[in-house]
SEDREN-41397 format. One record per residue (C-alpha): x, y, z; residue in three letters; residue number from 1. Coordinates in Angstrom, 3 decimals, decimal comma. Each point is the difference from the previous one (the first is absolute). Example, Ala and Ser with C-alpha at 12.3 -4.5 7.8 and 13.67 -1.06 7.14 Angstrom:
(node (12,300; -4,500; 7,800); 'ALA'; 1)
(node (1,370; 3,440; -0,660); 'SER'; 2)
***
This chain:
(node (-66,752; -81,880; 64,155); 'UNK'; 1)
(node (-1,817; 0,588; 3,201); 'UNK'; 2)
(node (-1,860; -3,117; 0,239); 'UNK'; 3)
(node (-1,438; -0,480; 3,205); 'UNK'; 4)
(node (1,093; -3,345; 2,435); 'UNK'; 5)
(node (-2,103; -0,660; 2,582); 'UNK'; 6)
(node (2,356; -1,840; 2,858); 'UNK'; 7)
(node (-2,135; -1,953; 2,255); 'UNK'; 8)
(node (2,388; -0,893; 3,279); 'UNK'; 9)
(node (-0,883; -0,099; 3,391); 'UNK'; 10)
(node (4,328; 0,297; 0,464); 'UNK'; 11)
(node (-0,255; 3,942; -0,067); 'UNK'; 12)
(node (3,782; 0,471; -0,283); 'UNK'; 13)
(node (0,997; -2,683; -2,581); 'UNK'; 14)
(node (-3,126; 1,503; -1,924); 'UNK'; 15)
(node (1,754; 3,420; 0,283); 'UNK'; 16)
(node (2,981; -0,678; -1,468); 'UNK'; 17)
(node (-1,732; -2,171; -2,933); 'UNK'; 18)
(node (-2,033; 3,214; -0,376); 'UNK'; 19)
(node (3,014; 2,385; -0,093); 'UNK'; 20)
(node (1,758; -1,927; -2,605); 'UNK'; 21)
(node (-2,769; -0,328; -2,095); 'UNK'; 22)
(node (-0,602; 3,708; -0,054); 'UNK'; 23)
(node (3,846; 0,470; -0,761); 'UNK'; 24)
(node (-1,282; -1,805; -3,311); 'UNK'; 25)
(node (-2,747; 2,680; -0,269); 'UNK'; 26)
(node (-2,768; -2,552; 0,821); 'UNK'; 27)
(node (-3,044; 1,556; 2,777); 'UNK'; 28)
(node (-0,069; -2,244; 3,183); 'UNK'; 29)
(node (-3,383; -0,780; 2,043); 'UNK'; 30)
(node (0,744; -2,139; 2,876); 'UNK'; 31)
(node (-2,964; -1,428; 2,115); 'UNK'; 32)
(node (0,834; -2,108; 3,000); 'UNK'; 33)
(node (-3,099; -1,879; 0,687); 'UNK'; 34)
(node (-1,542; -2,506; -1,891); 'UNK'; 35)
(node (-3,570; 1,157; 0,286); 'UNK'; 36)
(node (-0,325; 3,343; -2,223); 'UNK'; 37)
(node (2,150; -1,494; -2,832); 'UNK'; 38)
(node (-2,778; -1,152; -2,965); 'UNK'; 39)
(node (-1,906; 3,158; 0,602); 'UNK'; 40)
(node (3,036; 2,274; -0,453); 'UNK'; 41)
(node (1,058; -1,745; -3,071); 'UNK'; 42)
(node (-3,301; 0,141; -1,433); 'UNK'; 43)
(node (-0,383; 3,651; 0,737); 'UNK'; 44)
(node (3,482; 0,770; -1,021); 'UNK'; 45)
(node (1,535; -2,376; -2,829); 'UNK'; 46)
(node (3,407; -1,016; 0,977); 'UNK'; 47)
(node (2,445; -0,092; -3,253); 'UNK'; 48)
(node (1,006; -3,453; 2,348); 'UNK'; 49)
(node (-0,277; -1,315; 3,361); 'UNK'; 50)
(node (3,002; -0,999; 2,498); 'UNK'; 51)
(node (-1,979; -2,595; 2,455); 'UNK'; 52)
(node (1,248; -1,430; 2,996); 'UNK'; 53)
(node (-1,792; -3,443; 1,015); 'UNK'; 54)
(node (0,092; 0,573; 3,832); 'UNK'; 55)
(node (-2,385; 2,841; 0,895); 'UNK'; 56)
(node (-2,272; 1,259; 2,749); 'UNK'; 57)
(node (-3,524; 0,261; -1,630); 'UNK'; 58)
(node (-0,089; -2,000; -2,395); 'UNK'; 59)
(node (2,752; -2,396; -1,427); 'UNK'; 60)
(node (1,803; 0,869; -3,459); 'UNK'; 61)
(node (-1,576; -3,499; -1,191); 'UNK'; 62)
(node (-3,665; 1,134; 0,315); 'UNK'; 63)
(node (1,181; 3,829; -1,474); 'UNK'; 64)
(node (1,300; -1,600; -3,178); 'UNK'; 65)
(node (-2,531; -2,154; -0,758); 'UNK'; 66)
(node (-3,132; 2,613; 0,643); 'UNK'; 67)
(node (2,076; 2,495; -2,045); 'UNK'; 68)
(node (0,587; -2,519; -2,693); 'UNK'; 69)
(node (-3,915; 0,138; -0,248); 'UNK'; 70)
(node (-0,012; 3,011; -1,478); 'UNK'; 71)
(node (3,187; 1,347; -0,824); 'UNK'; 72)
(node (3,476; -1,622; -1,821); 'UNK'; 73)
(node (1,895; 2,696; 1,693); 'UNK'; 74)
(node (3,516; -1,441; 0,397); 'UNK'; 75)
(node (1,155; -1,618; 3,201); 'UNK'; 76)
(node (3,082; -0,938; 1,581); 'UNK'; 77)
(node (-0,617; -1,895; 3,385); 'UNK'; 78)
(node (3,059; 0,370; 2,697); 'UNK'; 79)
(node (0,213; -2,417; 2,941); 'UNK'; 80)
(node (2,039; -1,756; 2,245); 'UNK'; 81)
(node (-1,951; -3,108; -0,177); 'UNK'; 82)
(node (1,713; -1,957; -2,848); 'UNK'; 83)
(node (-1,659; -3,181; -0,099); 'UNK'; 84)
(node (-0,552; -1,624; -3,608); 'UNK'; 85)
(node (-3,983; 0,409; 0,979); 'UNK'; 86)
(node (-0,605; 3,257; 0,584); 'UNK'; 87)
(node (2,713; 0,669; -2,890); 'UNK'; 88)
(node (-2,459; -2,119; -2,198); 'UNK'; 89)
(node (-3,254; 1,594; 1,377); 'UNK'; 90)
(node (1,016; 3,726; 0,070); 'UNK'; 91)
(node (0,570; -0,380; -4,148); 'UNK'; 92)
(node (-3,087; -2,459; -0,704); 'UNK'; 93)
(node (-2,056; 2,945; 1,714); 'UNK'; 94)
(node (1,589; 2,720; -2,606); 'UNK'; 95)
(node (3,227; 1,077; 1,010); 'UNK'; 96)
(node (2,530; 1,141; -2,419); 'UNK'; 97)
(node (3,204; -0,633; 2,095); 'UNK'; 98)
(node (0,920; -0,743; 3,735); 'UNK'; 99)
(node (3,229; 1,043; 1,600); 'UNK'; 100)
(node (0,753; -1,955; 3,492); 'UNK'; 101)
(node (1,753; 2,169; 2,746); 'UNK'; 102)
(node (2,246; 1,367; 1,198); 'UNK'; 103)
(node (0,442; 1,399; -3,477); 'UNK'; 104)
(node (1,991; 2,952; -1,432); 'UNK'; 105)
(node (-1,470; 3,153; -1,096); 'UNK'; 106)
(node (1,245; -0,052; -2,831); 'UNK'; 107)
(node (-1,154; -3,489; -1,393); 'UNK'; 108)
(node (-3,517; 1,289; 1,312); 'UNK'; 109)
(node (0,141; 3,199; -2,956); 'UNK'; 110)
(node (1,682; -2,176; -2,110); 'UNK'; 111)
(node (-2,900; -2,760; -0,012); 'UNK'; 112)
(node (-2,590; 2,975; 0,086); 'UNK'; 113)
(node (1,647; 1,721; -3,092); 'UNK'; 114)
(node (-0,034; -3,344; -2,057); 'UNK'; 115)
(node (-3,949; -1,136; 0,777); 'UNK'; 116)
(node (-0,851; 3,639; -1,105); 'UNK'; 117)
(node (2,174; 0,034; -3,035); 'UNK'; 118)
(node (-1,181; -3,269; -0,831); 'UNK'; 119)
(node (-3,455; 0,788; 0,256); 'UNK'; 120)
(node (0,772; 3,494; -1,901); 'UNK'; 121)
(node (0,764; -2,158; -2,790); 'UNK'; 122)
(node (-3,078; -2,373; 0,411); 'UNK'; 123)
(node (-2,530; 0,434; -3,072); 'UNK'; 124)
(node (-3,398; 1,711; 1,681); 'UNK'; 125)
(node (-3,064; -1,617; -0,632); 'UNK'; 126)
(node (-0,687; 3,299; -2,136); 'UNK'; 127)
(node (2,627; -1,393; -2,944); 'UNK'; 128)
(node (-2,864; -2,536; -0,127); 'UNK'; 129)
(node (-3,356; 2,263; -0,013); 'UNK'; 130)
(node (-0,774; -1,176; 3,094); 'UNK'; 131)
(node (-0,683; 2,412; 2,452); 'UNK'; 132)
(node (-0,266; -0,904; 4,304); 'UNK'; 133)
(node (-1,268; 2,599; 2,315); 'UNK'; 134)
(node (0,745; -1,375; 3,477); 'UNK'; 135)
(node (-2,253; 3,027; 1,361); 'UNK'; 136)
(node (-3,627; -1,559; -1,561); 'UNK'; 137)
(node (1,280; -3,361; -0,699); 'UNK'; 138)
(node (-0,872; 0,847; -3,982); 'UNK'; 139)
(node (2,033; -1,868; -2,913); 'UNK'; 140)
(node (-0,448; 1,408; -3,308); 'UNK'; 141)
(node (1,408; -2,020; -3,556); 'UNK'; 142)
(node (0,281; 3,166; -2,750); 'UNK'; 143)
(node (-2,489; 2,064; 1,398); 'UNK'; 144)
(node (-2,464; -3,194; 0,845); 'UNK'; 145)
(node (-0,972; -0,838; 3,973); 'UNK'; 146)
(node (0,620; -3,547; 0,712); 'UNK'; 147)
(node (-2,874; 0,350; 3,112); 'UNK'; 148)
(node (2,707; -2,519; 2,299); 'UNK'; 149)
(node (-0,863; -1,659; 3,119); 'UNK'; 150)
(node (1,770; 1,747; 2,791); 'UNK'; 151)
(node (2,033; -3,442; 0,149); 'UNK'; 152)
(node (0,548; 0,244; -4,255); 'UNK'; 153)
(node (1,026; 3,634; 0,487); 'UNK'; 154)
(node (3,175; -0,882; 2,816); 'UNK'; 155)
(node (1,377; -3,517; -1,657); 'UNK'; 156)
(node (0,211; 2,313; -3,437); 'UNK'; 157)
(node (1,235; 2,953; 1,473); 'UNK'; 158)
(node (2,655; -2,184; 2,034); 'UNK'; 159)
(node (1,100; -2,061; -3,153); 'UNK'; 160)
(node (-0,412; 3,701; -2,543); 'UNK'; 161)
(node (2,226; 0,932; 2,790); 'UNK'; 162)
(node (2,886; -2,237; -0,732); 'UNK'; 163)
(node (0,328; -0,843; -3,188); 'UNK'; 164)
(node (1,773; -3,233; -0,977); 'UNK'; 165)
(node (-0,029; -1,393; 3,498); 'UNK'; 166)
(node (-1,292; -3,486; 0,585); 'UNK'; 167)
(node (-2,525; -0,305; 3,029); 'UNK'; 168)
(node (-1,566; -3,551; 1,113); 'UNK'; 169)
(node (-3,104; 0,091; 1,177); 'UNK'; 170)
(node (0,543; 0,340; 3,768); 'UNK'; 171)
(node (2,124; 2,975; -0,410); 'UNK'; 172)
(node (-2,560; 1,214; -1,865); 'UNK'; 173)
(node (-3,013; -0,472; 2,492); 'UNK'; 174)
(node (2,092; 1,250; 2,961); 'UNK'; 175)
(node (0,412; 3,093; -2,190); 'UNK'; 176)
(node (-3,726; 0,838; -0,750); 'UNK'; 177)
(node (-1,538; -1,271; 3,342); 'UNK'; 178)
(node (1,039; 1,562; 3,447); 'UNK'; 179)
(node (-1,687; -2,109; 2,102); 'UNK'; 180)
(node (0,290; -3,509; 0,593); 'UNK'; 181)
(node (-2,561; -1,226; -1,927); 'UNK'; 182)
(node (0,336; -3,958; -0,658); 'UNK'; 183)
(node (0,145; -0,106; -3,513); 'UNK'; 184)
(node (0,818; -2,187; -2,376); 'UNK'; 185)
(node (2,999; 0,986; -2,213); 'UNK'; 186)
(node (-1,665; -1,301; -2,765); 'UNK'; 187)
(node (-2,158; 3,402; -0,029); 'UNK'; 188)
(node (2,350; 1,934; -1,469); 'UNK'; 189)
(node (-0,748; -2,053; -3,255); 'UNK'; 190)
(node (-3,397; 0,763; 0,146); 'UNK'; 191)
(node (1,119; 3,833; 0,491); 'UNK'; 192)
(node (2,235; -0,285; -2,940); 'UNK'; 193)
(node (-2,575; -1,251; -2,361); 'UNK'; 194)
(node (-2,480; 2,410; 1,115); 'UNK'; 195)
(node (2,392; 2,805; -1,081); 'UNK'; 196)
(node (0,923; -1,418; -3,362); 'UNK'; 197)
(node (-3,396; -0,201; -0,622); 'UNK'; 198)
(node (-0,449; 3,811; 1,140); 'UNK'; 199)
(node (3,343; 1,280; -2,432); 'UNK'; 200)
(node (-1,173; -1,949; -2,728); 'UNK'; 201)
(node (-3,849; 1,193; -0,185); 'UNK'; 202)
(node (1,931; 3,644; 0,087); 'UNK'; 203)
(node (2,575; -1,482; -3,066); 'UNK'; 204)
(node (-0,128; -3,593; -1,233); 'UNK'; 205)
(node (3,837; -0,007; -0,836); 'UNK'; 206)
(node (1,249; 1,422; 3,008); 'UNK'; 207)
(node (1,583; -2,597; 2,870); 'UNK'; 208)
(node (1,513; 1,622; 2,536); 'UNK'; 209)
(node (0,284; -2,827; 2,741); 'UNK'; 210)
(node (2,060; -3,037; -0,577); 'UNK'; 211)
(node (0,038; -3,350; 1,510); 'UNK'; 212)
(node (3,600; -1,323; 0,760); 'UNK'; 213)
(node (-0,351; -4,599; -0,031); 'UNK'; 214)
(node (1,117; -0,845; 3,168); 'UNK'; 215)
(node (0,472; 3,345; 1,615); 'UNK'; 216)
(node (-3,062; 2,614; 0,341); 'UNK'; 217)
(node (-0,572; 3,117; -2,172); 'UNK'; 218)
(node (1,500; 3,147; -1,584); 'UNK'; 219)
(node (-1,168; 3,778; -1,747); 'UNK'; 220)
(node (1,613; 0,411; -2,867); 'UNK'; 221)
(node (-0,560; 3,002; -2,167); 'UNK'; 222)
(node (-1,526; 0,293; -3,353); 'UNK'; 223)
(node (2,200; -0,540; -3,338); 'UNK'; 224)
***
């Protein structure tokens, strides 16, 4: 196994005993206990998933997810003791894959950490389609074929190739491509979405990759 779990806690001793029981489970540990150094380590390293605590010194676990959700779909579990329904709400519309509220056990923490890797172990990659994202040049290939995306194009697809199935609306959507606080409309993301069908189907005419859900946003969904 050996994945590696970057812990981001400013607690160093609850963090220590998260780490040593997730190394019992022959996962690496990484813990960083400020804030500020926390999108560059994760884009120099690559994280197999992220335990992030909303409360930091630096820079709060809010900002961290969203400016790492502009680049990366890294899995991430916030932690906090703040459990009000809005930052609940907020901390998963910016691209979190759980959230655990403290004081929590140990052992639900590697529990919830084994099940968002084994579920997205058993996610189809946007390679079962022909699609190819490389996060590194912000370059989408279709069989071989360069789309020539938009830095904007290039993160809404790689955040929806990402998670397959999954119905976004259009607000979780911008949150997850912009990390600023742009005032934008939400209807955008339409525009977005047709400029990328466009793209996929100049590359092949029968291939639709992105999905519009009535009433609700927009999914990937693999090729038959």
């Amino acid at each position: 196994m050996n994945e590696m779990i970057l812990i981001i806690e400013d607690e160093e001793q609850s963090a220590g005993v998260l780490a040593d029981y997730l190394r019992l489970e022959n996962y690496q540990t990484h813990l960083l206990t400020d804030g500020l150094p926390a999108v560059s380590w994760v884009r120099d390293h690559k994280p197999a998933l992220i335990l992030l605590d909303l409360m930091l010194p630096g820079k709060g676990g809010l900002d961290i997810c969203k400016e790492i959700r502009s680049f990366s779909s890294v899995p991430i579990i916030m932690t906090t003791a703040r459990v009000e329904e809005i930052d609940r709400l907020l901390g998963l519309e910016l691209g979190a894959d759980d959230y655990i509220c403290k004081p929590y056990s140990p052992r639900e923490v590697v529990a919830r950490v084994k099940t968002v890797l084994r579920r997205v172990a058993n996610v189809s990659t946007p390679l079962d389609t022909g699609l190819k994202l490389d996060e590194s040049c912000y370059r989408a290939t279709l069989n071989g074929h360069d789309l020539h995306l938009t830095a904007a194009e290039f993160r809404l697809l790689n955040y929806l190739a990402a998670h397959p199935g999954r119905v976004y609306n259009r607000q979780q959507l911008l949150n997850n491509i912009y990390q600023d606080e742009r005032a934008l409309n939400d209807r955008a993301i339409d525009n977005y979405i047709k400029n990328l069908r466009k793209k996929i189907s100049a590359v092949n005419k029968d291939c639709e990759l992105i999905h519009s859900v009535y009433g609700a946003g927009y999914k990937f969904e693999k090729l038959v």
